[in-house]
N, C-alpha and C positions, 0 to 999 in steps of 0.2 A: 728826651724820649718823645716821639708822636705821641699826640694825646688819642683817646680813643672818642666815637662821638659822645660828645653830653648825653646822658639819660642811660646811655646802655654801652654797660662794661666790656669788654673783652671776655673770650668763654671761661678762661683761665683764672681772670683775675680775682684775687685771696687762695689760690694753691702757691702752696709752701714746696719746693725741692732743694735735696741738699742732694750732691754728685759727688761723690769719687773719682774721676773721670778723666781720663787722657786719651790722646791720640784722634779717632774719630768718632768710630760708632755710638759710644756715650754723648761725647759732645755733639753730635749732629742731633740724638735724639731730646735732649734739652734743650738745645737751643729753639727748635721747633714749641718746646714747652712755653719759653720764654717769647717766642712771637705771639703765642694767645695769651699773653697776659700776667701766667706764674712765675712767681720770683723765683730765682734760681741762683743758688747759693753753689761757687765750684769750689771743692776745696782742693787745694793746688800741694804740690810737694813744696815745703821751706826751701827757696834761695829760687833755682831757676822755675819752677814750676811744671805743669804743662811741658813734654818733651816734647810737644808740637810747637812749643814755637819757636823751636829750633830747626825746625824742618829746612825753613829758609828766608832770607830776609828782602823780598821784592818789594812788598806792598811796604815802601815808608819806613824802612827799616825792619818793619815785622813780618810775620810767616803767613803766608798766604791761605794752608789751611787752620792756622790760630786763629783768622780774621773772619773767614767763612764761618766756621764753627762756634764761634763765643760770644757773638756779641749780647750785647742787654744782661749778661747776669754778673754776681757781684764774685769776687773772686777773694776767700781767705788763705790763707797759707799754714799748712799745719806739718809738724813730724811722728805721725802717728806711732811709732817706737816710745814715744814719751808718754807715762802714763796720763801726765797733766792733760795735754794737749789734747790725746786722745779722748780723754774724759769728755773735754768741751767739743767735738765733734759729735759726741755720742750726746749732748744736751742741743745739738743743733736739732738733728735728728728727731728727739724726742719732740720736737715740735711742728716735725714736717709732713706733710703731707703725703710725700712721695721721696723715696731714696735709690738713687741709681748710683750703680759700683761695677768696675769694669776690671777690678785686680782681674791677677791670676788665680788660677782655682785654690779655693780652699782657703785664699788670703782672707779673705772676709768674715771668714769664720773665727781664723785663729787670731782676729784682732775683737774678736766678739759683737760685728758686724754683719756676720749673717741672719739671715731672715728669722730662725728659729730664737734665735736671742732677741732682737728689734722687735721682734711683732710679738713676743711672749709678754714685751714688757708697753706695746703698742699696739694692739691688737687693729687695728684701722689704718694702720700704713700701709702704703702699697709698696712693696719691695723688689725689684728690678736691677736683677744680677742679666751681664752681658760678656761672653767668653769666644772664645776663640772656635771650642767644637763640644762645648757643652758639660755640666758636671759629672756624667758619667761616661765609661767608653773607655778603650783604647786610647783613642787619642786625647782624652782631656787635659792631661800635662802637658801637649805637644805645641811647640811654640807657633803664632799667628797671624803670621804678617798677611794683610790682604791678600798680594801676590800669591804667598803660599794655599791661603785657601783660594785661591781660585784657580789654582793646580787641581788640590784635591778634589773640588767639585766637578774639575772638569770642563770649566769655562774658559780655560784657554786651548782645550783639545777642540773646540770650535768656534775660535776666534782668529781670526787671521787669514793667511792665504792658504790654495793646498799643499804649498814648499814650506810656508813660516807660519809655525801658530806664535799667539801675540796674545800677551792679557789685553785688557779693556785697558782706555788710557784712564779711565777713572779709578776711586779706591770701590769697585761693588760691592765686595762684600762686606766691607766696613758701614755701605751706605745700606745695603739689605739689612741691615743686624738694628741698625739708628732708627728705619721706616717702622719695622715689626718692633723694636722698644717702644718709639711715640705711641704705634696706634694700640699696641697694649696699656699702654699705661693709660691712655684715652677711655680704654674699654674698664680698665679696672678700677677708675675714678666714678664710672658711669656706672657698675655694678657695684659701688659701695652707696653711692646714693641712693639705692635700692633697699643694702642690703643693710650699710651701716658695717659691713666689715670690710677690712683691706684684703689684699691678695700679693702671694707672693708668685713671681713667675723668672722665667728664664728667656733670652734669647742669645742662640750662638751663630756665630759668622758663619760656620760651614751649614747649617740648617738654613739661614736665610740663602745663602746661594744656591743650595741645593732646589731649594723652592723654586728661584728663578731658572734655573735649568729644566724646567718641567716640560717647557716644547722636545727639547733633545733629547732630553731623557726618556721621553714616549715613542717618539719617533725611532731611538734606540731599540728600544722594547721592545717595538712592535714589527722592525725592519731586519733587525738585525745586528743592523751597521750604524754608525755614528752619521747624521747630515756633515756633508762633502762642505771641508773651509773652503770660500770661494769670497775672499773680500766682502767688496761690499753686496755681490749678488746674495740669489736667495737657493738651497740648496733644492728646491721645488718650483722653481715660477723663471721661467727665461721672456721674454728680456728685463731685467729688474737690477738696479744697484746703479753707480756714477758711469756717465759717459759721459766723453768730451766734446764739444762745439771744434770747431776749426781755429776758433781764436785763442782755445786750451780751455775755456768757462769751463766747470764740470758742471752736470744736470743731471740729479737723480731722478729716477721714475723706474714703475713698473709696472708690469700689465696683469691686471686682474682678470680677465676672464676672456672670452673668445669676443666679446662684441668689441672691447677696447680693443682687441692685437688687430681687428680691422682695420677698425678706427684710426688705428696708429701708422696703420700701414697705408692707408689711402692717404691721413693727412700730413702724420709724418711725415713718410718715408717716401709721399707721393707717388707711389704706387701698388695699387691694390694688388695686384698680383701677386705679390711677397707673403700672402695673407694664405693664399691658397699652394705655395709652394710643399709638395708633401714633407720635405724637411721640417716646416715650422708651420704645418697646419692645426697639430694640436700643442694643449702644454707639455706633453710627455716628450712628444718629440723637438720642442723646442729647446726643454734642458737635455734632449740626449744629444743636439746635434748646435751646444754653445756654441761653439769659437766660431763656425760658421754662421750663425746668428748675429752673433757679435759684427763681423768681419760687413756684412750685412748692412749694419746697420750706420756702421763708423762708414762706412764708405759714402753716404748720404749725407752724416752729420759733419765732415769734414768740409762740405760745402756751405755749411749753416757758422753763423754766429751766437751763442749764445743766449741772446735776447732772442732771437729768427727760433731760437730752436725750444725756449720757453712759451713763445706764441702760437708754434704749430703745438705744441702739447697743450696748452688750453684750449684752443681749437677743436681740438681731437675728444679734450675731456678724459687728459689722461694725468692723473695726478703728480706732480712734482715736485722738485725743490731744490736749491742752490748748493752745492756743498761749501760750505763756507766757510773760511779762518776764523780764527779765535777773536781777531780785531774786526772782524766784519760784524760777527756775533755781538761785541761789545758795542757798536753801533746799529745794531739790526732795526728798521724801520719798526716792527712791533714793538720792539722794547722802548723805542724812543717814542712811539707816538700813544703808547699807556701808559707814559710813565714812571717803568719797571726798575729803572737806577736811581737808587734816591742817598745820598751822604750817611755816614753815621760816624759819630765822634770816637775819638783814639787817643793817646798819649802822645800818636806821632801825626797830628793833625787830621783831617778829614778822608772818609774811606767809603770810597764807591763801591756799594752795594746792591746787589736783588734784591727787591721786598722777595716775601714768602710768595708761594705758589695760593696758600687758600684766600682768596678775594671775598668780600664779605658786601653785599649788595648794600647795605644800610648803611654803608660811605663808614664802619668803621673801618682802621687802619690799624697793622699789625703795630706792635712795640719793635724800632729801632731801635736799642740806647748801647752806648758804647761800648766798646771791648775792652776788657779790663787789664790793666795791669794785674800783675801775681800781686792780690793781697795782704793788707797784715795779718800778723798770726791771730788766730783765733784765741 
């Protein structure tokens, strides 16, 4: 594991977590735990554990989101059906600081791991159940695949083209549910040192995406109608989303307000006239009269290369960026020149990693340490 600087620890470090945990949104939201510092105890199902990491076997023979998600904490292996085992899960517990559990509803209870039991006999734990759509409701039994909740939410009725909606190629709402776990349990470690008592709370996948839907879901409200799927454009702002150079480069950008669509248009598009055309003189009419705009514009950038077409936009002062593959990203100059890929140790040799997002000025450095094998039994 990175050591942290001499003198001053990690924020985390002496919090105690034991996890229940599978799939992602638990384990994203611990692992984040175990970047600042707290030991993180997973307890895994006996034999294959974790049915993530079965997902798939690219990274080295192991699963790419078990690799993402696990690393630094120690992994035991238990069959909670057995009263034994059970028991020493329940003495792990009693010693931790903080317990996250992602069963299906109700499971927690009837293994005498819900909050009302733990903190009865714990009164200072922080207790951090994570579900699918929440313990009560209609839908609380109703099963939770990411995908599915971002049906219900509604996040793929504005995702995609106006022919193809499309989820997100990420898991969101699995990663909405892990963000709101960490920084709860963040807040509820911060209000027991106040208080000196733990706190019990909830977070469910369909609540966190619901959260993030709050642009559309206003705009809904307040319009009537749902914002129009339009790839990568923007259902209010024209010219906005990838365009292509001549030599096929894509080049994102979009124009903020009426001094840039000059801008853009005199240095772009090298001709200002475009600027004052009544079709795209304001923004209303420049999203009501796209394709035209569009047509516009490609007709210009068809004579540019790529680089020719990223220089006139800094020039112009008009925001951009490269749409870039997944191996470009892997090598992306930021990432290389802070950094940001650093090894972390495996069963299946060495695993290229992102450090964490939170950077810490005073040269500490998060905890890397390996990703564990399924444990022995506890």
């Amino acid at each position: 594991m990175t050591d942290p600087t001499p003198g001053r620890a990690l924020p985390l470090e002496g919090v105690l977590v034991v996890a229940c945990e599978q799939a992602v949104a638990a384990p994203l939201a611990t692992r984040h735990l175990a970047d600042l510092g707290a030991r993180v105890i997973k307890v895994e199902r006996t034999g294959r554990g974790d049915f993530a990491r079965d997902y798939d076997t690219v990274v080295h023979g192991l699963s790419s989101h078990f690799v993402w998600l696990n690393r630094s904490k120690e992994s035991v292996s238990a069959d909670l059906k057995d009263p034994d085992q059970l028991a020493r899960v329940r003495d792990l517990i009693a010693g931790a600081d903080v317990f996250v559990q992602n069963f299906a509803p109700g499971a927690a209870e009837r293994l005498g791991l819900g909050a009302d039991d733990l903190r009865r006999d714990h009164p200072g734990l922080i207790h951090c159940s994570i579900s699918g759509y929440g313990s009560t409701g209609p839908y609380r039994d109703a099963k939770a695949y990411d995908l599915l909740i971002q049906a219900e939410a509604g996040l793929v009725s504005v995702t995609g083209t106006e022919d193809h909606p499309a989820k997100a190629g990420i898991p969101a709402a699995d990663i909405g549910a892990g963000m709101y776990a960490f920084s709860g349990i963040l807040a509820a470690l911060y209000d027991r040192e106040r208080t000196g008592e733990g706190t019990t709370f909830e977070v469910s996948l369909f609540d966190a995406l619901s959260e993030w839907m709050g642009f559309p879901l206003q705009y809904a409200a307040g319009s009537g109608h749902a914002p129009v799927r339009a790839g990568t454009s923007h259902p209010a702002i024209a010219p906005y989303g990838a365009f292509a150079a001549g030599d096929g480069v894509e080049v994102v950008f979009g124009i903020q307000n009426e001094r840039e669509w000059e801008r853009f248009c005199e240095v772009v598009l090298d001709d200002p006239g475009v600027a004052t055309d009544e079709r795209f003189a304001s923004g209303s009419a420049r999203v009501e009269n796209r394709p035209a705009l569009h047509g516009a514009i490609d007709a210009v950038l068809a004579g540019l290369t790529g680089d020719e077409l990223v220089e006139r936009l800094e020039r112009a002062g008009v925001a951009n960026a490269r749409r870039r593959t997944l191996d470009e990203v892997l090598t992306h100059p930021q990432h290389e020149q802070r950094g940001r890929f650093v090894e972390v140790d495996s069963s299946a040799g060495p695993v290229r990693t992102l450090l964490p997002p939170i950077t810490f000025d005073d040269g500490r450095t998060p905890r890397m340490g390996p990703i564990p094998d399924v444990g022995p039994g506890v």
